[in-house]
C-alpha positions as CSV (number, residue, x, y, z in Angstrom):
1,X,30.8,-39.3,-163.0
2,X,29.4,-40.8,-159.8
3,X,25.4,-40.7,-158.7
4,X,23.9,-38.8,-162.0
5,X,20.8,-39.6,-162.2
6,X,18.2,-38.7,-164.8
7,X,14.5,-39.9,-164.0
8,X,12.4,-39.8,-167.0
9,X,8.9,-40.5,-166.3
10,X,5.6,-40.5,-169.1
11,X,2.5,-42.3,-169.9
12,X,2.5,-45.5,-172.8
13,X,3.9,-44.6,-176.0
14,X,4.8,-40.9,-175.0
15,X,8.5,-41.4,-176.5
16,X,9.9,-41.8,-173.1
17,X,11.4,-45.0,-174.3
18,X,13.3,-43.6,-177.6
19,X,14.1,-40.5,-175.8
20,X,16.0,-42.5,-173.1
21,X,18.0,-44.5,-175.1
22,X,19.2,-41.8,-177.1
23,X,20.2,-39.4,-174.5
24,X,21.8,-42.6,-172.5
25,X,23.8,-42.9,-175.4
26,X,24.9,-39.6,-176.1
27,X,26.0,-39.4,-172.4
28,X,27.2,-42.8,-172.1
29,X,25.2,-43.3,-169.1
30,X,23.3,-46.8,-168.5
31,X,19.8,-47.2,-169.3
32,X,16.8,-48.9,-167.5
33,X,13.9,-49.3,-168.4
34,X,11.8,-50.2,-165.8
35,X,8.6,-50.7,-167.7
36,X,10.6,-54.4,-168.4
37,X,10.5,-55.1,-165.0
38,X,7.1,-55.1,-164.5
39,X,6.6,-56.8,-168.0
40,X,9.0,-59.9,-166.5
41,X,7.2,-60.0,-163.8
42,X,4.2,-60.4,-165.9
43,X,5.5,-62.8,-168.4
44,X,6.0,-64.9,-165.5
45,X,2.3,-64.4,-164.1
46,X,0.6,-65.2,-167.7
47,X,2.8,-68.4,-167.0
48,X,1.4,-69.1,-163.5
49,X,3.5,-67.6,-161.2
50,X,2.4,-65.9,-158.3
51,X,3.2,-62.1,-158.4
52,X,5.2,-61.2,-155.4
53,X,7.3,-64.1,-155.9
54,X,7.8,-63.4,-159.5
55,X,9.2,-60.0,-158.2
56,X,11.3,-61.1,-156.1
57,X,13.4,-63.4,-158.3
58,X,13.3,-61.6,-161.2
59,X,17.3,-61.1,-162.2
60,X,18.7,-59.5,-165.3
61,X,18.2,-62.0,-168.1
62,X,14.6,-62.1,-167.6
63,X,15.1,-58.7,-169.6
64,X,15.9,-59.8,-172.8
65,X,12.6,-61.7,-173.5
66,X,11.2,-60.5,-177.0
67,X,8.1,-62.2,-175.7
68,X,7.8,-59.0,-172.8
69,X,6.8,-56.7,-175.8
70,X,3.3,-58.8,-176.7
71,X,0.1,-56.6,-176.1
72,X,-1.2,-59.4,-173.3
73,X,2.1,-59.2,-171.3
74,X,1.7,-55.0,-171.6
75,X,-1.8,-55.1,-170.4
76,X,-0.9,-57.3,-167.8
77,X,2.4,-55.6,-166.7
78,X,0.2,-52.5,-165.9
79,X,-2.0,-54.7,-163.3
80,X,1.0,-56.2,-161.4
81,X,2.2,-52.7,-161.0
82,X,-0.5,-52.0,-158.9
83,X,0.4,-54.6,-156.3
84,X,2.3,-53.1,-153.7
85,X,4.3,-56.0,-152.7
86,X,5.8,-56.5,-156.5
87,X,6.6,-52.7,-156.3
88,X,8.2,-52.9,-153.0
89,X,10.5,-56.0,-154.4
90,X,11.5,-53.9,-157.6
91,X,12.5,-50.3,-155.6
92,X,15.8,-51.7,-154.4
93,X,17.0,-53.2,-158.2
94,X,16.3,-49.9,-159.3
95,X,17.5,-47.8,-156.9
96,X,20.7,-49.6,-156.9
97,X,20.6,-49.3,-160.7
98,X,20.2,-45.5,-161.0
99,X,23.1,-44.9,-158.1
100,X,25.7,-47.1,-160.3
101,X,29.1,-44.8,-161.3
102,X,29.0,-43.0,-164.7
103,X,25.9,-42.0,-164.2
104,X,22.4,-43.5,-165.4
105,X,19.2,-43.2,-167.3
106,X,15.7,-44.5,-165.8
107,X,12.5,-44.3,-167.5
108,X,9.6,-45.0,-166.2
109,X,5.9,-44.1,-164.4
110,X,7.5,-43.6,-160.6
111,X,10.8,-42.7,-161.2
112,X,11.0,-39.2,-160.5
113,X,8.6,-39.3,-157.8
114,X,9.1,-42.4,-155.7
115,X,12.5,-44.5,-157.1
116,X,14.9,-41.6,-157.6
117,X,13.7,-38.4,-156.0
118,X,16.9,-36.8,-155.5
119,X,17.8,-37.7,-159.1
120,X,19.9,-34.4,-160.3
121,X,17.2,-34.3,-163.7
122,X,13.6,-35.4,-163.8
123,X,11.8,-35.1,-167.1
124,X,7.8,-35.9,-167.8
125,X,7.3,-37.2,-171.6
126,X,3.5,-36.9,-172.7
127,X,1.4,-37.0,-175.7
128,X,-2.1,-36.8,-176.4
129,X,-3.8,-40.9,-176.3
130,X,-4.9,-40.1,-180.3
131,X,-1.4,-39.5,-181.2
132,X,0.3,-42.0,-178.7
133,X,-2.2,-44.4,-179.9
134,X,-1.5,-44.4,-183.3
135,X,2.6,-44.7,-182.4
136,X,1.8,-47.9,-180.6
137,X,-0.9,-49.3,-183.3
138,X,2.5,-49.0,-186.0
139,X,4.6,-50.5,-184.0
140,X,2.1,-53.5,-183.2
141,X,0.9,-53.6,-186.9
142,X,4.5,-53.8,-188.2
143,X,5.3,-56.9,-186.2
144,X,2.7,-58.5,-187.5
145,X,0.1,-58.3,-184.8
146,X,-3.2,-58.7,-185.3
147,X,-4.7,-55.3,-183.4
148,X,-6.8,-52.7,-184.2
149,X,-6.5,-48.9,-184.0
150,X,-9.6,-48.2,-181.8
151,X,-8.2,-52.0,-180.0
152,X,-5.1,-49.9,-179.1
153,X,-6.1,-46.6,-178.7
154,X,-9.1,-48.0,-175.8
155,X,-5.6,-49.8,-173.8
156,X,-3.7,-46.8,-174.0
157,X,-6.7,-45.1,-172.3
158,X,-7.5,-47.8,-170.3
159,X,-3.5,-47.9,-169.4
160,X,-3.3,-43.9,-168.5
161,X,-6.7,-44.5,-165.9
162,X,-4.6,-47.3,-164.1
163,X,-1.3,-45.4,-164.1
164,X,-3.0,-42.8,-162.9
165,X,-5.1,-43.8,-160.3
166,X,-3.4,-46.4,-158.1
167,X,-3.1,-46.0,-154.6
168,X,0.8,-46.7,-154.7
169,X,3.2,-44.2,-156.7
170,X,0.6,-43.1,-159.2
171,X,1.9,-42.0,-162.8
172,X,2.0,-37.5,-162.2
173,X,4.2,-34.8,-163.1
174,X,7.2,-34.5,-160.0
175,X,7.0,-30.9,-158.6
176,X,10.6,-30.2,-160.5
177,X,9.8,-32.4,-163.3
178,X,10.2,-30.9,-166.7
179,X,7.6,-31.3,-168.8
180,X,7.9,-32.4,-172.3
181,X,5.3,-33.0,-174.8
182,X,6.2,-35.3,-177.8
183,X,2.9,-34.6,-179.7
184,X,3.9,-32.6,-182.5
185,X,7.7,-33.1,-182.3
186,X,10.0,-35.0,-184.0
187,X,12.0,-37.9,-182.7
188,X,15.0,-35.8,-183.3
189,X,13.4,-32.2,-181.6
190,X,12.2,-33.9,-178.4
191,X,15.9,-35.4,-177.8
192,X,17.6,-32.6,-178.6
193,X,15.7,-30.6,-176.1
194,X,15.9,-33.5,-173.8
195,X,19.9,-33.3,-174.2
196,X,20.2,-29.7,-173.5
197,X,17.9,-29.7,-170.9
198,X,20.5,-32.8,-168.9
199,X,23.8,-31.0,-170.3
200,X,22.5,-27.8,-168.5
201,X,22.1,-29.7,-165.1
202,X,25.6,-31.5,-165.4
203,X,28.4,-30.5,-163.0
């Protein structure tokens, strides 16, 4: 299959992330997940680099970084992505990403809206900030992280306001976006709908 694209956008902790991977897999279409991008780019910021240029060279293997999932490099990941010039030097890698043969999976804040507008599925993952919260607080506890519930729950907030209200590509619902909301469903339920909602746009 050539040029199947399926854009699936969502605020922090929404589920977008799991959801992705799983439909990629059942599909066997590539995955992106572009929220690494802009967590490379920080990574390399935290380490003194200058933003646009950080962008700009950023290549696959800066990726794979465990150190990309740390709450410092999320909250800064979400302040490079206001900068227009590191956005502009990201659009092409993912563009060329989501237009690859045998078709592709790309989760993100913009992707449906701005990267892939065309894409042949668009899907909008969202939870209430209590709920994603407390996903986001488990996943930081069990690591070992020293956080806080009402630590995480205040950047998730804080998180949705800058999504939200930047001046280029904010985080919003695509006018043919589907909406899903992962608050009271299951792992399981919200892919399963996810997979029947792609497998009834496939050719």
């Amino acid at each position: 299959m050539n040029g199947f694209t399926v854009a699936i956008d969502g605020p922090a902790a929404s589920g977008k992330g799991t959801i992705s991977k799983a439909v990629a897999a059942h599909f066997g279409f590539a995955h992106l997940d572009t929220g690494l991008l802009y967590r490379a780019v920080a990574a390399k910021v935290l380490a003194g680099a200058d933003p646009a240029a950080a962008a700009r060279a950023l290549v696959t293997d800066d990726l794979e970084s465990d150190a990309l999932r740390t709450p410092e490099v999320a909250q800064k990941s979400s302040q490079v992505a206001v900068i227009p010039q590191v956005r502009a030097a990201l659009v092409d890698f993912q563009r060329s990403f989501a237009a690859r043969a045998g078709g592709a999976v790309l989760d993100g804040r913009d992707i449906g809206t701005v990267i892939c507008p065309d894409a042949q599925v668009k899907l909008f993952v969202t939870a209430n900030a209590q709920v994603r919260a407390r996903r986001r607080f488990k996943e930081l506890s069990g690591k070992g992280m020293d956080v806080t519930f009402e630590d995480v729950l205040a950047d998730v907030k804080a998180r949705d306001a800058r999504d939200r209200d930047r001046a280029e590509a904010p985080l919003k619902l695509a006018e043919d976006a589907v909406e899903i909301d992962t608050s009271a469903l299951s792992i399981a339920d919200a892919v399963a709908t996810s997979v029947a909602l792609i497998g009834g746009r496939m050719p």
